[in-house]
C-alpha atoms as an extended CHARMM CRD file, in Angstrom:
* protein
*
       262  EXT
         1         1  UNK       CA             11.2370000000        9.6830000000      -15.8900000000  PROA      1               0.0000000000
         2         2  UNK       CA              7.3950000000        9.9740000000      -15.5020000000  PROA      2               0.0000000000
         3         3  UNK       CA              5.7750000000        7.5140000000      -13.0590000000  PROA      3               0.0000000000
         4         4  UNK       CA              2.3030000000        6.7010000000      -11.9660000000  PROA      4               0.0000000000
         5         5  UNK       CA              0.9530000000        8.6450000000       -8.7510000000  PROA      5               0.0000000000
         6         6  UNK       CA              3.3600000000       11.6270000000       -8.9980000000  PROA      6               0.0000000000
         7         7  UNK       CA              1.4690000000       14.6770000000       -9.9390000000  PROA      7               0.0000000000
         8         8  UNK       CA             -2.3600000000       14.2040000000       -9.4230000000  PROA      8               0.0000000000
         9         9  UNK       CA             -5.1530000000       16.6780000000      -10.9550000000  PROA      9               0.0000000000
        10        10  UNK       CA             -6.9800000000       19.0560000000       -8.2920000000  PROA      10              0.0000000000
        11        11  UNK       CA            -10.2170000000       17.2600000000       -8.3730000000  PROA      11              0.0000000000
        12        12  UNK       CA             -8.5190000000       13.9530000000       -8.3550000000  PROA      12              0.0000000000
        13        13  UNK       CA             -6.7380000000       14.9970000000       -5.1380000000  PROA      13              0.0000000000
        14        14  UNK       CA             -9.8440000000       16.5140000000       -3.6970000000  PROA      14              0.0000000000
        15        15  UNK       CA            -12.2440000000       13.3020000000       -4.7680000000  PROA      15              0.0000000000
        16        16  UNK       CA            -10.0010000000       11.4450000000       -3.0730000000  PROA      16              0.0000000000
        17        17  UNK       CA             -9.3780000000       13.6990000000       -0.0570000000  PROA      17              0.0000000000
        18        18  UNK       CA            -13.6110000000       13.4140000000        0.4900000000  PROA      18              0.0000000000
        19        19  UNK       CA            -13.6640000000        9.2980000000        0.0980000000  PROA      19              0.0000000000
        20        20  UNK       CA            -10.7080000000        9.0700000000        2.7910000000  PROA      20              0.0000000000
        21        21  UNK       CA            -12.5010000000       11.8970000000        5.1300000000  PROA      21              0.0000000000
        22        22  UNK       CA            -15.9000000000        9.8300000000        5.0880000000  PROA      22              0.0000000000
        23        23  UNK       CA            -14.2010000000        6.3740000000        6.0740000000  PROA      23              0.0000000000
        24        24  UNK       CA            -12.1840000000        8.6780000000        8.5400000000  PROA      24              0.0000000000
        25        25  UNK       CA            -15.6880000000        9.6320000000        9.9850000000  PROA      25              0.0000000000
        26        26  UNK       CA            -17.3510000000        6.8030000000       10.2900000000  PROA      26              0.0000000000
        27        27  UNK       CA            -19.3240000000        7.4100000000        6.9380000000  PROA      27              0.0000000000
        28        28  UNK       CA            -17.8800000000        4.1930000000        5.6640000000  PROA      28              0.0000000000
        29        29  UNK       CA            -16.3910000000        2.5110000000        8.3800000000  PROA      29              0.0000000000
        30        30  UNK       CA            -13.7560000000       -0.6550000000        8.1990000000  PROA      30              0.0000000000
        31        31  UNK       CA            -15.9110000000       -3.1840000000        6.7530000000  PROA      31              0.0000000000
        32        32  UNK       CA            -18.0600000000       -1.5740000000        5.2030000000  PROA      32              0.0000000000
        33        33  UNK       CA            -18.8940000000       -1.9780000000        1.4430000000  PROA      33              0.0000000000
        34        34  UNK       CA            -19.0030000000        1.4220000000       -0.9840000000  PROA      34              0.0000000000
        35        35  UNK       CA            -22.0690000000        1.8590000000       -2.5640000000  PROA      35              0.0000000000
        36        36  UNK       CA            -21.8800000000        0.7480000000       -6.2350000000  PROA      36              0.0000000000
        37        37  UNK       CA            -19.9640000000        2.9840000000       -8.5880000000  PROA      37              0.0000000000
        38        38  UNK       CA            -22.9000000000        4.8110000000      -10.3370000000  PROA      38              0.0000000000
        39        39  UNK       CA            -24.6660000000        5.8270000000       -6.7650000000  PROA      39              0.0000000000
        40        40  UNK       CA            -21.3950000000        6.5350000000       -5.4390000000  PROA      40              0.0000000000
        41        41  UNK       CA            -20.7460000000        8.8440000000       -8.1040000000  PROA      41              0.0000000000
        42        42  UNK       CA            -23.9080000000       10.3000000000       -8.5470000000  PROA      42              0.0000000000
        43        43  UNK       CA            -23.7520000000       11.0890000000       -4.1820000000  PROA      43              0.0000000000
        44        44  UNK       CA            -20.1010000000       12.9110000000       -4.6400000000  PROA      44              0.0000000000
        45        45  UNK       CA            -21.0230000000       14.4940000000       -7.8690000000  PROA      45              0.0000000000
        46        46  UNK       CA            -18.3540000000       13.2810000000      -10.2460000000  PROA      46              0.0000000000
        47        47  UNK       CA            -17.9160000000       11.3000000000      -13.6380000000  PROA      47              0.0000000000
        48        48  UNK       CA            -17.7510000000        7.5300000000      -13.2890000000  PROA      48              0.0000000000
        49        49  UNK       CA            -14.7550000000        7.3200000000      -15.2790000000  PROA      49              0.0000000000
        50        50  UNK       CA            -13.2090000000        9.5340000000      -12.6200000000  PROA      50              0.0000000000
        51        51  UNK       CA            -14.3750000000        7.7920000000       -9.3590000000  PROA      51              0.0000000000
        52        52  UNK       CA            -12.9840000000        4.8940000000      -10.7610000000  PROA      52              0.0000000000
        53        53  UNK       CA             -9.4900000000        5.8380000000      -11.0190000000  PROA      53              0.0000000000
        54        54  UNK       CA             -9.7930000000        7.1770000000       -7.9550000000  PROA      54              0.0000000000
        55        55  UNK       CA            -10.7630000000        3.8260000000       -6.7500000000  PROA      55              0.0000000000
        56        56  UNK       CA             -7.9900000000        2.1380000000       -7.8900000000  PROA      56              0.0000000000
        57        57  UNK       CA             -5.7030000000        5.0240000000       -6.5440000000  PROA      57              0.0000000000
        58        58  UNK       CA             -7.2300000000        3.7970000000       -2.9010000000  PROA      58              0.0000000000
        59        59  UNK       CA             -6.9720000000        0.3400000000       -3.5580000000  PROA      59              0.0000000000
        60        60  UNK       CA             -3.3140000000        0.7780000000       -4.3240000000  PROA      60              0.0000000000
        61        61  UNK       CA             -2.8670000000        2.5200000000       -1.5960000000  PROA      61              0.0000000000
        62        62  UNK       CA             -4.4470000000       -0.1710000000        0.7430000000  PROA      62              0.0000000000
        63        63  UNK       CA             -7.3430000000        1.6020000000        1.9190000000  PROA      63              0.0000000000
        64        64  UNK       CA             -9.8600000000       -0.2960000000       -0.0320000000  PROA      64              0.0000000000
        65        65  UNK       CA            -10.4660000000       -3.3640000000       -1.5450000000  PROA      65              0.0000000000
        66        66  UNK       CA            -12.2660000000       -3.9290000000       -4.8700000000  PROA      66              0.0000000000
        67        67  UNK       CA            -13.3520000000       -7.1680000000       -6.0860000000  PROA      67              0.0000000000
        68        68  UNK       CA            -15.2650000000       -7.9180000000       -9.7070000000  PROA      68              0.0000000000
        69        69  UNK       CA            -18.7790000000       -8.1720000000       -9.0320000000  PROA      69              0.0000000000
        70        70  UNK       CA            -18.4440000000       -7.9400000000       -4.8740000000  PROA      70              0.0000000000
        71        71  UNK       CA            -17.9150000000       -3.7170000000       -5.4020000000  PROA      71              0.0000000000
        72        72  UNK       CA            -15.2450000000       -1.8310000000       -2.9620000000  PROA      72              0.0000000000
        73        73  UNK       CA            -15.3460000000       -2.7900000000        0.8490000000  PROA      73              0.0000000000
        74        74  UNK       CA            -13.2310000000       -0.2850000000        3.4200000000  PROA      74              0.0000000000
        75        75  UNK       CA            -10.4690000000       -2.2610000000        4.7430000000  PROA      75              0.0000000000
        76        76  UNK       CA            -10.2520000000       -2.5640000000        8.2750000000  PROA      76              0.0000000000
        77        77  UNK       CA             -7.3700000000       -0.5560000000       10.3570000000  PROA      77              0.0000000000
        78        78  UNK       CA             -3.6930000000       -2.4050000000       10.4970000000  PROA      78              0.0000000000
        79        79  UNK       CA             -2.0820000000       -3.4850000000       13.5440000000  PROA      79              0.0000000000
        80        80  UNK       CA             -0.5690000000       -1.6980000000       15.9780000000  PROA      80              0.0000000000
        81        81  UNK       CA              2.5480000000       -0.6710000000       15.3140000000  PROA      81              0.0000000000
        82        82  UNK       CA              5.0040000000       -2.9980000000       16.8400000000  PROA      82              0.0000000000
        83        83  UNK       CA              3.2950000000       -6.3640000000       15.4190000000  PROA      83              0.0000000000
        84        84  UNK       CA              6.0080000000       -6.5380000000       12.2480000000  PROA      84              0.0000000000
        85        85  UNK       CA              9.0810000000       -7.1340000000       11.4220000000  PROA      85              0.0000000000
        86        86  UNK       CA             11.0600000000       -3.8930000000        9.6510000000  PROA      86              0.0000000000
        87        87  UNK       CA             13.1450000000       -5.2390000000        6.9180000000  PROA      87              0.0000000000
        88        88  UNK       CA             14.4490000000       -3.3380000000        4.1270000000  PROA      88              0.0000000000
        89        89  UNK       CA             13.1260000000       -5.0410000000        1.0250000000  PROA      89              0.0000000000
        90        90  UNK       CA             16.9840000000       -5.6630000000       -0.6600000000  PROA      90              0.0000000000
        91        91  UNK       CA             16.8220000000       -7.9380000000        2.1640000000  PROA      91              0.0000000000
        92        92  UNK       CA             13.6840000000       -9.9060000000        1.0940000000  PROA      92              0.0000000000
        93        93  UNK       CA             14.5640000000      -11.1690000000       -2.5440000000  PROA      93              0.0000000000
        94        94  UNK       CA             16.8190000000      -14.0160000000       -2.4780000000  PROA      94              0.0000000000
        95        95  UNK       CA             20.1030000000      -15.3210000000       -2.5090000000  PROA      95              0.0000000000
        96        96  UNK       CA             21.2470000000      -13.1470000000       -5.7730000000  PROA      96              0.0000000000
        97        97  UNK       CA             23.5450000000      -10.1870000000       -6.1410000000  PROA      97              0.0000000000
        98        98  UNK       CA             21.2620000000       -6.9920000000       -5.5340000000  PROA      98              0.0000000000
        99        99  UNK       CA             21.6910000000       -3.6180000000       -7.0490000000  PROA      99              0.0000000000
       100       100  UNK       CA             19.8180000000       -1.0020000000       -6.2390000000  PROA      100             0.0000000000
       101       101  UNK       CA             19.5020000000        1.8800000000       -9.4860000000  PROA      101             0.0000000000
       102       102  UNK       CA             17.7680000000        5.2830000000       -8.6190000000  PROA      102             0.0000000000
       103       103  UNK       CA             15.3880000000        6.5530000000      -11.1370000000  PROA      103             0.0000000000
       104       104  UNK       CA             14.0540000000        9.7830000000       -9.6330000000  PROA      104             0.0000000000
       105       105  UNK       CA             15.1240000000       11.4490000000       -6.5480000000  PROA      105             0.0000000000
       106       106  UNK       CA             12.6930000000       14.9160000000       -5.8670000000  PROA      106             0.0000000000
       107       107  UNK       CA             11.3040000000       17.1530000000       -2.9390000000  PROA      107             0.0000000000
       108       108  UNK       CA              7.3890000000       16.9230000000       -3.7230000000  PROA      108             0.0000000000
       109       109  UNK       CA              4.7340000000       18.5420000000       -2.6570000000  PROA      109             0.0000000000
       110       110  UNK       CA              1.9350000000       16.7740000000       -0.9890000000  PROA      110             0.0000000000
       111       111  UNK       CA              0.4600000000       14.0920000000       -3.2710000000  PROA      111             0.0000000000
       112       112  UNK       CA             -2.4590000000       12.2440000000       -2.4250000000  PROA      112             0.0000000000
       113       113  UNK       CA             -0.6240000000        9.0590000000       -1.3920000000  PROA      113             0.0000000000
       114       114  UNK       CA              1.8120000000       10.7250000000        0.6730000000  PROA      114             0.0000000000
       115       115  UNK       CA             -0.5000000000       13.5070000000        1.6080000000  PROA      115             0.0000000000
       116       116  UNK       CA             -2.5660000000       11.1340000000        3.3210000000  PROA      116             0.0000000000
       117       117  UNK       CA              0.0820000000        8.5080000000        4.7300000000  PROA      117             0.0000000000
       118       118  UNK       CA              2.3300000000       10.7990000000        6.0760000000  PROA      118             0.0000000000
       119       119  UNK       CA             -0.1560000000       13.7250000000        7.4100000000  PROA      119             0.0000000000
       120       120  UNK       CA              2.3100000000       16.3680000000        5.3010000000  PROA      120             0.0000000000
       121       121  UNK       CA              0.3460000000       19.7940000000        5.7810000000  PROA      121             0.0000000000
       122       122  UNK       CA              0.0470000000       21.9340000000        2.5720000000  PROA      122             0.0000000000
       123       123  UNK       CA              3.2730000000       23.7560000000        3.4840000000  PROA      123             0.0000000000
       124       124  UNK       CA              4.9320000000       20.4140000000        4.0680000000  PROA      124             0.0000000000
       125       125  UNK       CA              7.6270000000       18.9550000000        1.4040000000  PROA      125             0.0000000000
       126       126  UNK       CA              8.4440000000       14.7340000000        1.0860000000  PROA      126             0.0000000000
       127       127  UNK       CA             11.7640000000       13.5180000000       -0.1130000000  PROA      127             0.0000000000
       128       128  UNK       CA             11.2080000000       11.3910000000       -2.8130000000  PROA      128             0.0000000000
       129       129  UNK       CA             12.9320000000        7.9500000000       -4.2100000000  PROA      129             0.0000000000
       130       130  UNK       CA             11.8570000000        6.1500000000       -6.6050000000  PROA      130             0.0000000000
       131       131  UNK       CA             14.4850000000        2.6970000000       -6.7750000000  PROA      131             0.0000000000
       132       132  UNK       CA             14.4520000000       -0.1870000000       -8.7080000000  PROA      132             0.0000000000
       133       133  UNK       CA             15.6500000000       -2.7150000000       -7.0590000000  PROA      133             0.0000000000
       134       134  UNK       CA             17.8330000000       -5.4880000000       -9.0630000000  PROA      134             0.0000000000
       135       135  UNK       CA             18.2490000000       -9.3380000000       -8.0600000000  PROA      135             0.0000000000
       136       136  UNK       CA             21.0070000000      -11.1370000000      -10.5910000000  PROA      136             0.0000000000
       137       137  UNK       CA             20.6820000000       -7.7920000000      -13.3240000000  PROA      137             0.0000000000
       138       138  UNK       CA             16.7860000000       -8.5580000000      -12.9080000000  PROA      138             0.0000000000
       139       139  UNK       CA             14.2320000000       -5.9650000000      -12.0560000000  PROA      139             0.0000000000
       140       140  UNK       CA             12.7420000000       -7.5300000000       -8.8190000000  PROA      140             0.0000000000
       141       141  UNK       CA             10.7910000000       -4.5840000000       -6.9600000000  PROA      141             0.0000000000
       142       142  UNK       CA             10.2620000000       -1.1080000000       -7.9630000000  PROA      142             0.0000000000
       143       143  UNK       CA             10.5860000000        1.2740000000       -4.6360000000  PROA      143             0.0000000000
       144       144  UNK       CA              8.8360000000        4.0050000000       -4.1500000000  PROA      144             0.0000000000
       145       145  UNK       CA              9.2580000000        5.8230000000       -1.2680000000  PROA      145             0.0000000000
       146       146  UNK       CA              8.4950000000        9.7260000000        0.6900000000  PROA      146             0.0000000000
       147       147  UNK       CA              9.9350000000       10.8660000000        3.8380000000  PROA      147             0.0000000000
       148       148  UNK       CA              8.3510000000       13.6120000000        5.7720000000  PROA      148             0.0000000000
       149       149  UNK       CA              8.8190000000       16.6100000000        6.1570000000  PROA      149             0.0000000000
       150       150  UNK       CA             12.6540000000       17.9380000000        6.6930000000  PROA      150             0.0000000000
       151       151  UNK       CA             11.8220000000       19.3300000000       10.2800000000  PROA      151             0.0000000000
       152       152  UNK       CA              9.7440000000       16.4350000000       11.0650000000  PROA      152             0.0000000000
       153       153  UNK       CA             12.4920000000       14.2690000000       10.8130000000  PROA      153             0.0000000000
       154       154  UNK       CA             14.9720000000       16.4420000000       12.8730000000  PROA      154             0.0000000000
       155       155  UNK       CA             12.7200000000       15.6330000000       15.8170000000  PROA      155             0.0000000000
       156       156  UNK       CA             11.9400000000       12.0650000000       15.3010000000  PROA      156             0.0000000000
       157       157  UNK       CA             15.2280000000       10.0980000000       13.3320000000  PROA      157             0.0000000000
       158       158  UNK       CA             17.8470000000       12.8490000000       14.2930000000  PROA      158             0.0000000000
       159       159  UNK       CA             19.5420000000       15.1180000000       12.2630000000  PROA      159             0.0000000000
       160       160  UNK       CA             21.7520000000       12.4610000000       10.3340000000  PROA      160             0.0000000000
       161       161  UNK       CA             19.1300000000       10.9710000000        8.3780000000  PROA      161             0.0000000000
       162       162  UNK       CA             17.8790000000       14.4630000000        7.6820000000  PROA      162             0.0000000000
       163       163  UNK       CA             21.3660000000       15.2350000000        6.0680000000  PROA      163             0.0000000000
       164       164  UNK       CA             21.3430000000       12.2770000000        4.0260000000  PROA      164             0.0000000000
       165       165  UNK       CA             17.9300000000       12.5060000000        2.3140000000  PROA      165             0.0000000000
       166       166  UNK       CA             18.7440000000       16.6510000000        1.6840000000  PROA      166             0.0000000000
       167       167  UNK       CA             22.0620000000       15.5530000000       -0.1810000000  PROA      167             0.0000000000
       168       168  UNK       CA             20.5170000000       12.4950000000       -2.0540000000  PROA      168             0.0000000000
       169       169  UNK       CA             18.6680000000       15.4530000000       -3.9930000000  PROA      169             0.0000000000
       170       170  UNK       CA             19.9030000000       17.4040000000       -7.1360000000  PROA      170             0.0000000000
       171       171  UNK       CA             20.8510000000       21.1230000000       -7.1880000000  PROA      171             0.0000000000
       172       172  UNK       CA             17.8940000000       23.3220000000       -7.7990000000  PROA      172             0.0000000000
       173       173  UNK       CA             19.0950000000       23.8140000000      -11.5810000000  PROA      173             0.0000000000
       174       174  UNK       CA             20.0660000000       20.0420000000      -12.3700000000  PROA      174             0.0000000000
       175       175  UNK       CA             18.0770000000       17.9060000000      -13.7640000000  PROA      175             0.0000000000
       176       176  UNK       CA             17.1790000000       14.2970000000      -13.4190000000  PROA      176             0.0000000000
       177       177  UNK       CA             19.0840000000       11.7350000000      -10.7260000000  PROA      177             0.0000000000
       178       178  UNK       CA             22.0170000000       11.7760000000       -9.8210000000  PROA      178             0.0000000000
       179       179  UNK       CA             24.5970000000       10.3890000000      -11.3930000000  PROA      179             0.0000000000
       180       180  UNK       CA             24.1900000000        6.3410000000      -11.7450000000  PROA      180             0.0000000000
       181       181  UNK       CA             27.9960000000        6.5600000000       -9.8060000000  PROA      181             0.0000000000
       182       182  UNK       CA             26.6110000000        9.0870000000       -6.8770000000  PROA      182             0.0000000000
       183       183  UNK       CA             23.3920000000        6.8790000000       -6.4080000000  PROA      183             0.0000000000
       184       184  UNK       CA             23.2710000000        5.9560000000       -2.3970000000  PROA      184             0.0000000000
       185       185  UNK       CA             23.2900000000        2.3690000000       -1.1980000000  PROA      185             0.0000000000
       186       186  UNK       CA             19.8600000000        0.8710000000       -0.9860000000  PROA      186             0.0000000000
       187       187  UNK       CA             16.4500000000        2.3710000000       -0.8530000000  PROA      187             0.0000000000
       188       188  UNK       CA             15.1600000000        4.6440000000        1.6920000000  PROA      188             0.0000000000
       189       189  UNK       CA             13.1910000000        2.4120000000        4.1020000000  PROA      189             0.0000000000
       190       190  UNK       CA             17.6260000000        0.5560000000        4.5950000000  PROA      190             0.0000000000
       191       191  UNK       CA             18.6150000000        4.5310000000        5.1490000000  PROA      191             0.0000000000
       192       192  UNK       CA             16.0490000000        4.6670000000        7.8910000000  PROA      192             0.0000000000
       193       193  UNK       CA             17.2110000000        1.2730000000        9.5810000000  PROA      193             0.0000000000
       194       194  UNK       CA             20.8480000000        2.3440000000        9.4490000000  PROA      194             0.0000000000
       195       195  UNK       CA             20.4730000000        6.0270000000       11.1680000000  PROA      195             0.0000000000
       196       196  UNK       CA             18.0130000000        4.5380000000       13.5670000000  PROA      196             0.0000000000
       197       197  UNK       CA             19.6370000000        0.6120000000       13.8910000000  PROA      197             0.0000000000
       198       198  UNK       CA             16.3670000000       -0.6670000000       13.8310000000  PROA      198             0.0000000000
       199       199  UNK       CA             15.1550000000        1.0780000000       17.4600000000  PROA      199             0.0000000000
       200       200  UNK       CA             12.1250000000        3.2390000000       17.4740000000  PROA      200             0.0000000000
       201       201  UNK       CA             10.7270000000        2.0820000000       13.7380000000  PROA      201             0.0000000000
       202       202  UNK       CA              7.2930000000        0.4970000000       13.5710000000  PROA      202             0.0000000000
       203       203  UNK       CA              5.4200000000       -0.2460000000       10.6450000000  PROA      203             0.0000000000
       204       204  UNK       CA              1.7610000000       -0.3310000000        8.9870000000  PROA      204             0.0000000000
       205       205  UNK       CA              1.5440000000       -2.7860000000        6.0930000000  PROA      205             0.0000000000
       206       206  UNK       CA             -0.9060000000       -3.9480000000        3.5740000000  PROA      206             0.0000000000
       207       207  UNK       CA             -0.8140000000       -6.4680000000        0.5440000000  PROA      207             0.0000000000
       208       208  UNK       CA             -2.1360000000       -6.0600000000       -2.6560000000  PROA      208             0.0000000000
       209       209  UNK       CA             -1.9980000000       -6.6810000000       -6.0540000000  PROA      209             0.0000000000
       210       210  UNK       CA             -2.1530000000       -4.5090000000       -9.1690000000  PROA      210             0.0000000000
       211       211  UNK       CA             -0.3140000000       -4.0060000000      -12.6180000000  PROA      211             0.0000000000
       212       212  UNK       CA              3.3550000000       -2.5980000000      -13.4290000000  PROA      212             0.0000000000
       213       213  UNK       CA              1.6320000000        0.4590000000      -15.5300000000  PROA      213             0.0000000000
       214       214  UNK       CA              3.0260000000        2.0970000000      -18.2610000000  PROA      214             0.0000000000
       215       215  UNK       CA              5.8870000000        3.7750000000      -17.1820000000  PROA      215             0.0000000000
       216       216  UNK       CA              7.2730000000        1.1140000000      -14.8260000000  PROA      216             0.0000000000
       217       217  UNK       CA              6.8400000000       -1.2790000000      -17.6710000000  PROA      217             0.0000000000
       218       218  UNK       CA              8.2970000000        1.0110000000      -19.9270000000  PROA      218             0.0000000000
       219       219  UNK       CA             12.0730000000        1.3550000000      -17.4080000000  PROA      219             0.0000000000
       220       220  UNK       CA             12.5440000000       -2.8450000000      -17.3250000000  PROA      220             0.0000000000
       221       221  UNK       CA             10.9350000000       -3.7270000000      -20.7100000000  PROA      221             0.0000000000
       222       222  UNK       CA              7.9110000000       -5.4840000000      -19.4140000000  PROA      222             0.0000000000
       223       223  UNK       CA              4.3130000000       -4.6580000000      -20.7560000000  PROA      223             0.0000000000
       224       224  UNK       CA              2.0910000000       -2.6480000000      -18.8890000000  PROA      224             0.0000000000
       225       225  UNK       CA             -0.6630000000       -4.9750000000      -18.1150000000  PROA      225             0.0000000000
       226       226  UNK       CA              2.2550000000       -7.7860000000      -16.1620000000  PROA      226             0.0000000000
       227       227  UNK       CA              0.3910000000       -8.2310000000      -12.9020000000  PROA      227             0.0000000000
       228       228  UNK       CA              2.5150000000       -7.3860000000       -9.9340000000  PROA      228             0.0000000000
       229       229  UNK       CA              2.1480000000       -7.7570000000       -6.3790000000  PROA      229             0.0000000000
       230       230  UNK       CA              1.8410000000       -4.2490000000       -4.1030000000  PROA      230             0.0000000000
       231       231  UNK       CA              2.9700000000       -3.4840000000       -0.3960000000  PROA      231             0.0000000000
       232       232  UNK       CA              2.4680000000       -0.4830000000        0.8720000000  PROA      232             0.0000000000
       233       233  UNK       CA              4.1380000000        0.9290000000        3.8310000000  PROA      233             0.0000000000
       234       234  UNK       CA              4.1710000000        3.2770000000        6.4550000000  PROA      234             0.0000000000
       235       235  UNK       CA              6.9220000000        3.6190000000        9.1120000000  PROA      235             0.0000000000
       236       236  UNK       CA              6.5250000000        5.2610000000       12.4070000000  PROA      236             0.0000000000
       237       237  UNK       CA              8.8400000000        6.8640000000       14.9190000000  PROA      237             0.0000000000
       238       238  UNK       CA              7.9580000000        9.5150000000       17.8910000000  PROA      238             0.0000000000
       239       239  UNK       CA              3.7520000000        8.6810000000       17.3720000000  PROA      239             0.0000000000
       240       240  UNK       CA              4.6580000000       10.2970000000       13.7270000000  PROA      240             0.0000000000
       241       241  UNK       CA              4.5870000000        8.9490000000       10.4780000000  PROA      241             0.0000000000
       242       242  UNK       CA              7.5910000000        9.3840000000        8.5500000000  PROA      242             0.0000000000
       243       243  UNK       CA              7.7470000000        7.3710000000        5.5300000000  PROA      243             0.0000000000
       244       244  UNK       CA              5.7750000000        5.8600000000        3.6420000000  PROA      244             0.0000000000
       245       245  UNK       CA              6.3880000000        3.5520000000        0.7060000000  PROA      245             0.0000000000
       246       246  UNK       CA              5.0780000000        1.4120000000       -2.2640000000  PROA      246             0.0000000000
       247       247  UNK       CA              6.8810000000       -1.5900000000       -3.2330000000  PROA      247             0.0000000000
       248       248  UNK       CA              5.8600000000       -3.5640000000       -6.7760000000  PROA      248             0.0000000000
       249       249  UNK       CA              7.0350000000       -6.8390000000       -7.3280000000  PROA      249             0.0000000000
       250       250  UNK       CA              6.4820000000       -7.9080000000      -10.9110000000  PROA      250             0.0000000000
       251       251  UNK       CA              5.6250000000      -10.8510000000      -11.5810000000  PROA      251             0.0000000000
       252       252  UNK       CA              8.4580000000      -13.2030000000      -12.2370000000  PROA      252             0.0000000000
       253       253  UNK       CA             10.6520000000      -11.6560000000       -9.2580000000  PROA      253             0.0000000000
       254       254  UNK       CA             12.2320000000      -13.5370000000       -6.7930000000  PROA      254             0.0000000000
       255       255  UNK       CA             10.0590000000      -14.5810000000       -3.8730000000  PROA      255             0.0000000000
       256       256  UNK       CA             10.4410000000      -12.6290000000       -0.8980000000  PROA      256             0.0000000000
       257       257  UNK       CA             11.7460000000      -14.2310000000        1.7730000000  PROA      257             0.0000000000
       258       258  UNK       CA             10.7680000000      -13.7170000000        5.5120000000  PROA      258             0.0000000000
       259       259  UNK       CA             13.9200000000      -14.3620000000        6.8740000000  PROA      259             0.0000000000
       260       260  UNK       CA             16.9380000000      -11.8800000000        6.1370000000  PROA      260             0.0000000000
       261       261  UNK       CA             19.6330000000      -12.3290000000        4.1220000000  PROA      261             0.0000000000
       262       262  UNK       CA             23.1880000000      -12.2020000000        5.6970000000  PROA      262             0.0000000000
């Protein structure tokens, strides 16, 4: 199935390569507000129409913040690894039967989301999941989720992990997901807690909202425009990032809960 954020056009990629290099060098530091959209665009040398999606491509990604009428302000650097609580989200949504149903399941090149999160060089490849995740036959969360690089892994989570995201992915010639009967328990972020029993993991997280898209709204019925709430994630091990993740929660899903379910 299509989704939002998979394949990005070049200039896309590169615009927003050059916006995440400037607040990397101080150009726009945490804090800081963008300047408004048509000086902004007329400094990089692009359309309007394409800074802004590019814009919202940030947002979602939690590197920016854009407010109606306030403009785009840099968001400041998460915490230090180490300062949260690494929960798979299954874990988060209530007191109802959960099901998780695998949509996509792909070895990507670098995107700019995972690109950028995960520091994948050009020669790099991310596992990818994308999961719905079910609460009482409900779609509660839609999961997606990267891992780095194969040989990253090897020397960070161990070679069982490795194994498990290489055989979650189709033969070269199938196509689509697996079968709905070969899907693997749980998203990716529960694979990582159970190869690495929680020790080692820290996480980067941010909290945001946006809308379920086309696509998504498309795979559980819902109309595009339903607002949903977005956390993005990345998860470290060895000083390296290895996965990184968006979570949506439509609206209407069970509230997540902070403590987790037995």
């Amino acid at each position: 199935m299509p989704r939002q954020g998979a394949r990005r056009h070049s200039s896309r990629v590169e615009l927003y390569q050059r916006i995440v290099a400037a607040i990397d060098d101080g150009t726009f530091p945490p804090g800081a507000r963008l300047p408004p959209e048509p000086q902004l665009a007329g400094q990089l040398g692009v359309s309007r129409s394409g800074l802004r999606e590019v814009l919202i491509l940030l947002q979602e990604d939690g590197v920016i913040t854009r407010r109606q009428g306030a403009g785009s302000t840099v968001n400041q650097p998460p915490p230090a690894p180490g300062l949260e609580r690494l929960l798979p989200v299954e874990s988060l949504l209530g007191p109802g039967a959960v099901r998780c149903r695998r949509l996509a399941t792909e070895l990507e090149e670098p995107t700019d989301f995972s690109g950028y999160h995960l520091r994948l060089a050009a020669t790099e490849r991310a596992c990818f999941w994308e999961t719905v995740v079910e609460v009482d036959g409900t779609a509660a969360c839609f999961a997606h989720e990267w891992a780095a690089d194969d040989k990253v892994l090897r020397t960070t989570t161990g070679a069982d992990l490795a194994d498990t995201l290489r055989a979650s992915l189709p033969e070269p010639d199938a196509a689509g997901p697996p079968a709905s009967g070969d899907d693997p328990e749980g998203t990716m972020l529960a694979a990582f807690l159970a190869a690495e029993q929680g020790h080692g993991l820290t996480a980067r997280s941010t909290l945001g909202a946006t809308m379920l898209g086309t696509e998504r709204g498309h795979a559980i019925a819902r109309p595009p425009e339903t607002p949903a709430l977005l956390l993005t994630q990345t998860v470290w091990a060895g000083g390296r990032p290895v996965l990184a993740a968006k979570y949506l929660f439509p609206a209407g899903a069970p509230l997540l809960s902070l403590a987790s379910r037995r």
